[in-house]
Each structure stands twice: as structure tokens, then as C-alpha cells.
TORTIGU-134050 format. One record per residue: y, x, z of N, C-alpha, C in turn; residue in three letters. Coordinates in steps of 0.1 Angstrom, whole numbers, padded with zeros to 4 digits. Each point is the difference from the previous one (the first is absolute). Last residue first. Example, Ala and Ser with C-alpha at 12.3 -4.5 7.8 and 13.67 -1.06 7.14 Angstrom:
// TORTIGU-134050
+-------+-------+-------+-------+-------+-------+-------+-------+-------+--------+
|  n.yy |  n.xx |  n.zz | ca.yy | ca.xx | ca.zz |  c.yy |  c.xx |  c.zz | drendo |
+-------+-------+-------+-------+-------+-------+-------+-------+-------+--------+
| -0022 |  0128 |  0071 |  0011 |  0009 |  0000 |  0011 | -0008 |  0008 |    Ser |
| -0057 |  0003 | -0001 |  0012 | -0009 |  0000 |  0012 |  0009 |  0000 |    Ala |
+-------+-------+-------+-------+-------+-------+-------+-------+-------+--------+
***
This chain:
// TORTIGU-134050
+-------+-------+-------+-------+-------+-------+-------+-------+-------+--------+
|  n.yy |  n.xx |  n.zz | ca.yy | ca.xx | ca.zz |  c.yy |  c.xx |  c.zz | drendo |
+-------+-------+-------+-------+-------+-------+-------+-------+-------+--------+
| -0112 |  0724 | -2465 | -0003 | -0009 | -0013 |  0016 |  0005 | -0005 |    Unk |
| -0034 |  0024 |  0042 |  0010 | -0005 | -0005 | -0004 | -0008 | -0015 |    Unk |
| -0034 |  0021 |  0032 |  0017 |  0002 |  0003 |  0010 | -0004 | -0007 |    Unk |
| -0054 | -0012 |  0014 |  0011 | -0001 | -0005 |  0012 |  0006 |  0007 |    Unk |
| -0051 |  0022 |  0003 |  0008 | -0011 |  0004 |  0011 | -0002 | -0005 |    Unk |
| -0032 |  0033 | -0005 | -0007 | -0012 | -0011 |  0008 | -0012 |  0009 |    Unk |
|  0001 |  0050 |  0012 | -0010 | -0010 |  0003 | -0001 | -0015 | -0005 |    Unk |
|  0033 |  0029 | -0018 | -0018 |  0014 |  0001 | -0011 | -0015 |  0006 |    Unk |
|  0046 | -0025 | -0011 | -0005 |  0015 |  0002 | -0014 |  0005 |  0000 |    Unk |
|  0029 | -0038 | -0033 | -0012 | -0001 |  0010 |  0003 |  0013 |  0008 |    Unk |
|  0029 | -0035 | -0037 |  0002 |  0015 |  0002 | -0014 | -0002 |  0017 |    Unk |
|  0019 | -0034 | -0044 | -0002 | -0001 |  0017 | -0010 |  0015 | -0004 |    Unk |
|  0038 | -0020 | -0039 | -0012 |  0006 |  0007 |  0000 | -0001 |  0016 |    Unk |
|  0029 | -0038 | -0033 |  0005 |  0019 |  0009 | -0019 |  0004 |  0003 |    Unk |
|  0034 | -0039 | -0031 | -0020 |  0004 |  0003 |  0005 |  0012 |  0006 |    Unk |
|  0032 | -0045 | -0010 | -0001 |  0017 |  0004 | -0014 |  0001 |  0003 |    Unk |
|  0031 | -0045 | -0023 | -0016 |  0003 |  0002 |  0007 |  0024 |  0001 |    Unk |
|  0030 | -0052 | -0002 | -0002 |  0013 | -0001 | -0016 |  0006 |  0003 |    Unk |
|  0021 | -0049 | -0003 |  0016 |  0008 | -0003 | -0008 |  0016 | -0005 |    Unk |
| -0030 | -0043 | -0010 |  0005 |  0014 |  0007 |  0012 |  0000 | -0004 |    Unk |
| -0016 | -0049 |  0003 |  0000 |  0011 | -0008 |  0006 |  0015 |  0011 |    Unk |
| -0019 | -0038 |  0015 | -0009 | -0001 | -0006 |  0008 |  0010 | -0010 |    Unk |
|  0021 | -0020 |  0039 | -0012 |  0000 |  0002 | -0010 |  0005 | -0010 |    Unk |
|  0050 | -0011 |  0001 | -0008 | -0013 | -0005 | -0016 |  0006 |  0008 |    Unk |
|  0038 |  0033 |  0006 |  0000 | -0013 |  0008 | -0012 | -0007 | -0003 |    Unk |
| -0009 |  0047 | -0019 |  0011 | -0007 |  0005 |  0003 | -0015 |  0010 |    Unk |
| -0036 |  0046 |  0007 |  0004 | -0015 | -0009 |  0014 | -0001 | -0002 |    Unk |
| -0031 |  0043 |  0010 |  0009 | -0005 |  0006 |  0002 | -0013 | -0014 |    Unk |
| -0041 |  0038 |  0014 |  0007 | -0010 | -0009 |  0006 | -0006 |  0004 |    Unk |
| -0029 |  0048 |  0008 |  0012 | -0009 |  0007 |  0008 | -0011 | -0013 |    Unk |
| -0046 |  0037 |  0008 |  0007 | -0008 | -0009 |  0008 | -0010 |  0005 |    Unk |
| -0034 |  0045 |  0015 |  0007 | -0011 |  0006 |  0012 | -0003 | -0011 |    Unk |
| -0042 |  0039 | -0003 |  0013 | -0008 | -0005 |  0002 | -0018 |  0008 |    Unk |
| -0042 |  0030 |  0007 |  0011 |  0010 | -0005 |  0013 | -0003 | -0010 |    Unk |
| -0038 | -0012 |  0043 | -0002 | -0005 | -0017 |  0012 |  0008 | -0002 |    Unk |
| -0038 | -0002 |  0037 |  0011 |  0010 | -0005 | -0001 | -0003 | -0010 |    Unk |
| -0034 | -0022 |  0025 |  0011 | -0004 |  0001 |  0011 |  0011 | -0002 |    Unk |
| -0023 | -0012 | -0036 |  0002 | -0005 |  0014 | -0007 |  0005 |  0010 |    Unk |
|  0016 |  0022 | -0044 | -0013 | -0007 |  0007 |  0003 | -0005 |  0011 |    Unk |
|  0034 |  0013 | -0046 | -0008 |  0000 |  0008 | -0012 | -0003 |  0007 |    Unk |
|  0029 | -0030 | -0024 |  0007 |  0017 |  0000 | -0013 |  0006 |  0011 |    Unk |
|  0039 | -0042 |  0010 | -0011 |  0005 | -0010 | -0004 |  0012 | -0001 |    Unk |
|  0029 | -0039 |  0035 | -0009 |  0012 | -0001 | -0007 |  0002 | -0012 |    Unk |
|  0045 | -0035 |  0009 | -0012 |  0002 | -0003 | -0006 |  0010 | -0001 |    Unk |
|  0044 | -0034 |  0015 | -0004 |  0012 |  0004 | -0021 |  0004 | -0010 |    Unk |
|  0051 | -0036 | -0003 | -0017 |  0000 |  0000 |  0003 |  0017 | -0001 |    Unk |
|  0035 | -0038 |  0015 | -0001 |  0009 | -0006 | -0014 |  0007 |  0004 |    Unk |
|  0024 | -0044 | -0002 |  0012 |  0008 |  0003 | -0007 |  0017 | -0008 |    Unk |
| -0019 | -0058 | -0010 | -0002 |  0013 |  0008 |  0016 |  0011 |  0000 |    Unk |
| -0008 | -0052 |  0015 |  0003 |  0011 | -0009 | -0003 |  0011 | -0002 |    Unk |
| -0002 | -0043 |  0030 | -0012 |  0007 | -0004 |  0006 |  0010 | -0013 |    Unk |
|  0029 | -0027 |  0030 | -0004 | -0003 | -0012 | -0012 |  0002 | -0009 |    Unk |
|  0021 |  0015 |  0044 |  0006 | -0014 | -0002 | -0006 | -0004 | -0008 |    Unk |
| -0015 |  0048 |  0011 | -0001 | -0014 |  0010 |  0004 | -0017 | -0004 |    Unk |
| -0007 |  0039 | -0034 |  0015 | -0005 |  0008 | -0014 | -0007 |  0012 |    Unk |
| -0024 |  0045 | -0017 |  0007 | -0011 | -0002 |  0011 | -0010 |  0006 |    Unk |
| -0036 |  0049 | -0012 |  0009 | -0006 |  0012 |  0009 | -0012 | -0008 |    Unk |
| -0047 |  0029 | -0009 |  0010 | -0009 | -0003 |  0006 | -0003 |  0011 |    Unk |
| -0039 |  0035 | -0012 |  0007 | -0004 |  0008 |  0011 | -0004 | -0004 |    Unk |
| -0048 |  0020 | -0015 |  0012 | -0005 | -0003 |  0004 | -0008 |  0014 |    Unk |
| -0037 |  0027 |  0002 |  0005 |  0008 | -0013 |  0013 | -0010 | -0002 |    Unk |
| -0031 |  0002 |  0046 |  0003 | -0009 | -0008 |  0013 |  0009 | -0011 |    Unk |
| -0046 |  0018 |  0029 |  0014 |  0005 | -0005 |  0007 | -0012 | -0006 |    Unk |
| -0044 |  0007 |  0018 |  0007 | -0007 |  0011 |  0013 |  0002 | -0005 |    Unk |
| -0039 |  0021 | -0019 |  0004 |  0003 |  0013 |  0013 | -0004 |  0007 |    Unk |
| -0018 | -0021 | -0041 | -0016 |  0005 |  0005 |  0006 |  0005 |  0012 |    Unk |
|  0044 | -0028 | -0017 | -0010 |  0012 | -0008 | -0014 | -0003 |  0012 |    Unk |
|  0040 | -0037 | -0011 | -0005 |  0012 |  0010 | -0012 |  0004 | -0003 |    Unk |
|  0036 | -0032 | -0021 | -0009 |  0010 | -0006 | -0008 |  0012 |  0005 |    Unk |
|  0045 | -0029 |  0021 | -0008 | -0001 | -0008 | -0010 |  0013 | -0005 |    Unk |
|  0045 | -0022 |  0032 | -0010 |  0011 | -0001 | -0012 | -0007 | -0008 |    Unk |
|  0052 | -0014 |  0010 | -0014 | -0002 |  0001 | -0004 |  0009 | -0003 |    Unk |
|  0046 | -0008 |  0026 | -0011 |  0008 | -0005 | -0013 | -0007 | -0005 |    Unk |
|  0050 | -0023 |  0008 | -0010 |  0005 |  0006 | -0006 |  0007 | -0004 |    Unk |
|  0056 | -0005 |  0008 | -0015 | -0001 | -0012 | -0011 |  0004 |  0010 |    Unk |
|  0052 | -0019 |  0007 | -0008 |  0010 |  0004 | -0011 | -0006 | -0009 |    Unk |
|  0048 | -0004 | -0019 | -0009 | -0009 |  0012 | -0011 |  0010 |  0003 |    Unk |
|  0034 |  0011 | -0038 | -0012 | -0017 | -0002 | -0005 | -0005 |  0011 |    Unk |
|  0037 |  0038 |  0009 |  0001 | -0008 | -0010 | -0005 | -0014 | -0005 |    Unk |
| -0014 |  0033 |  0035 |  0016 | -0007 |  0007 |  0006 | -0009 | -0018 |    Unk |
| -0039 |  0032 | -0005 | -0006 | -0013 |  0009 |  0016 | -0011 |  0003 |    Unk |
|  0003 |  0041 | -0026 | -0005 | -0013 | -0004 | -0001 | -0009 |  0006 |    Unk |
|  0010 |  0039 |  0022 |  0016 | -0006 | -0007 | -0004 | -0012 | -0011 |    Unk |
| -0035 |  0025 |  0028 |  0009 | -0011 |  0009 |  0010 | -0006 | -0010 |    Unk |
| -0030 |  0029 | -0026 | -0003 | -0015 |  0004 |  0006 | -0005 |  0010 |    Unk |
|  0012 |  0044 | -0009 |  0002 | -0008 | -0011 | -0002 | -0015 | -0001 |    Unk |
| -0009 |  0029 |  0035 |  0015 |  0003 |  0004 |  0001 | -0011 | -0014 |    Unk |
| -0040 |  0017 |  0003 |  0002 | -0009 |  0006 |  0013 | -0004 |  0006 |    Unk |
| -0012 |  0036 | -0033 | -0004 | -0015 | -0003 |  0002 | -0007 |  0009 |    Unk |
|  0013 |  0037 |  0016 |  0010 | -0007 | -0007 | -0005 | -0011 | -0011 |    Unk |
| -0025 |  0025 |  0031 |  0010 | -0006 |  0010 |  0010 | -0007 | -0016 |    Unk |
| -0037 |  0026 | -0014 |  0000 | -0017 |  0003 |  0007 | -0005 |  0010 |    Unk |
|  0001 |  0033 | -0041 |  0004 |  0004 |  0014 | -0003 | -0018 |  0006 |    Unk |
| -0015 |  0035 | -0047 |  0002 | -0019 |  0004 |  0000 |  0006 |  0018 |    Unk |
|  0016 |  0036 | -0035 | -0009 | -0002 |  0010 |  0004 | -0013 |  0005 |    Unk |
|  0017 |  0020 | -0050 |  0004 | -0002 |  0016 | -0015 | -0005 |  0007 |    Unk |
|  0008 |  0014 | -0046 | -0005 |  0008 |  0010 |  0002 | -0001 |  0010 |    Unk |
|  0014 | -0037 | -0032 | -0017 |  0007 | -0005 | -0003 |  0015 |  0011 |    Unk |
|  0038 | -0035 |  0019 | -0006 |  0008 | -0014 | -0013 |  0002 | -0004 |    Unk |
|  0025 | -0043 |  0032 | -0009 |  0016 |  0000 | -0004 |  0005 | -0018 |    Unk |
|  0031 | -0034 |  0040 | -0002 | -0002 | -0014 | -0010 |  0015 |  0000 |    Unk |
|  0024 | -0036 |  0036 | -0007 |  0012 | -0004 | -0003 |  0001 | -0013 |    Unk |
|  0033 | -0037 |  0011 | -0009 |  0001 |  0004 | -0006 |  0013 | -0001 |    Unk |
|  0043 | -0024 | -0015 | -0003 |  0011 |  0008 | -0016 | -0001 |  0010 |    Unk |
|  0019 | -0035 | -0025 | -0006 | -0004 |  0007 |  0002 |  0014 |  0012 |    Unk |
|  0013 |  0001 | -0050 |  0004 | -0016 |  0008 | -0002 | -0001 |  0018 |    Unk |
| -0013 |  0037 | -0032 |  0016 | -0003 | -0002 |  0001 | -0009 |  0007 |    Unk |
| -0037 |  0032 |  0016 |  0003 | -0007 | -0011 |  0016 | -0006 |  0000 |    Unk |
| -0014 |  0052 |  0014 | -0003 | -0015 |  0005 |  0000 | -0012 | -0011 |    Unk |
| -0018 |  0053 |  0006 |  0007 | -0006 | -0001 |  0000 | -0015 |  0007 |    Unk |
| -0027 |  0045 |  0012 |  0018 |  0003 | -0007 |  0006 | -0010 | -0006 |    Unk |
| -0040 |  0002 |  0042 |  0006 | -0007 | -0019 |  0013 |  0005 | -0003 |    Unk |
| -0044 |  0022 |  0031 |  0013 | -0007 |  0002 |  0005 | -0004 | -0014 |    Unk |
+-------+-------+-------+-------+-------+-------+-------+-------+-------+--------+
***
């Protein structure tokens, strides 16, 4: 869960020990989406076992990007860091870049980022 928020937008915000909670990533992109418009997903760079390592979401209206997801690190398909890059408006400069680790159990399935 995020102990903070941002100033403008109150969006989720996360520390260096908070645990990425994805009800509230995605609690974060409805309050974007209601902003630039709904985004699509592209998916790119799909690995030997079917893993695509980046994921872009973009304006629908404009082709912008909003905010790039990328897998490093690791072996596919257990890679050991998910990299979240949020844009500003124009599409092309970061507001912010968070690298969180992706955590496996005993049996080698994902539990968390």
C-alpha cells in the first residue's frame, strides 16, 4: 500500500518500502484515464516463452505515450524487476521512473511487484 499521494492529482504514490498494490495502480490510471481519455496497451518484445517485456499504454486520441511498463533482470520467464515510466503530457518526457522487484514463491510463480 502507498503511504503517499501526489500534490496535484492525489494519485498513489509509493515509497522505497511500500508494496506496489495494483488495486491502486489501477485506481491511479482510472483518475488518468478520466483526464487524457482512455489508453491503449501495446505490447512489445515478446520473449522465447511468450513473455512480452514492455508494455505501453497510450492516449487513444493522440498516440501519446502515458506510461511504459518494462520486465528486466533475470530469466524469462522470472525476471526480477518491473520498471514503471510515467510521462508527462507531450509523450516523451518522464514525469517519473520506479523500478520495484518481482518477488516468485517455492514454486516459481509470481507474487508480487
Amino acid at each position: 500500500m502507498s503511504q503517499y499521494k501526489t500534490d496535484q492529482l492525489q494519485l498513489h504514490k509509493w515509497g522505497l518500502d511500500d508494496d506496489l498494490d495494483m488495486y491502486e495502480w489501477n485506481e491511479n490510471f482510472r483518475v488518468i484515464e478520466s483526464l487524457v481519455g482512455p489508453c491503449k496497451m501495446v505490447r512489445s518484445g515478446k520473449d522465447a516463452n511468450g513473455v512480452f517485456t514492455t508494455v505501453e499504454y497510450r492516449n487513444r486520441v493522440d498516440d501519446k505515450l502515458v506510461v511504459k511498463v518494462v520486465l528486466s533482470g533475470g530469466t524469462s520467464p522470472q525476471y526480477t524487476t518491473r520498471t514503471f515510466t510515467v510521462y508527462e503530457a507531450d509523450g516523451t518526457t518522464v514525469k517519473t521512473t520506479v523500478a520495484r522487484p518481482i518477488t516468485y514463491d517455492a514454486d516459481g510463480d509470481w507474487t508480487g511487484a
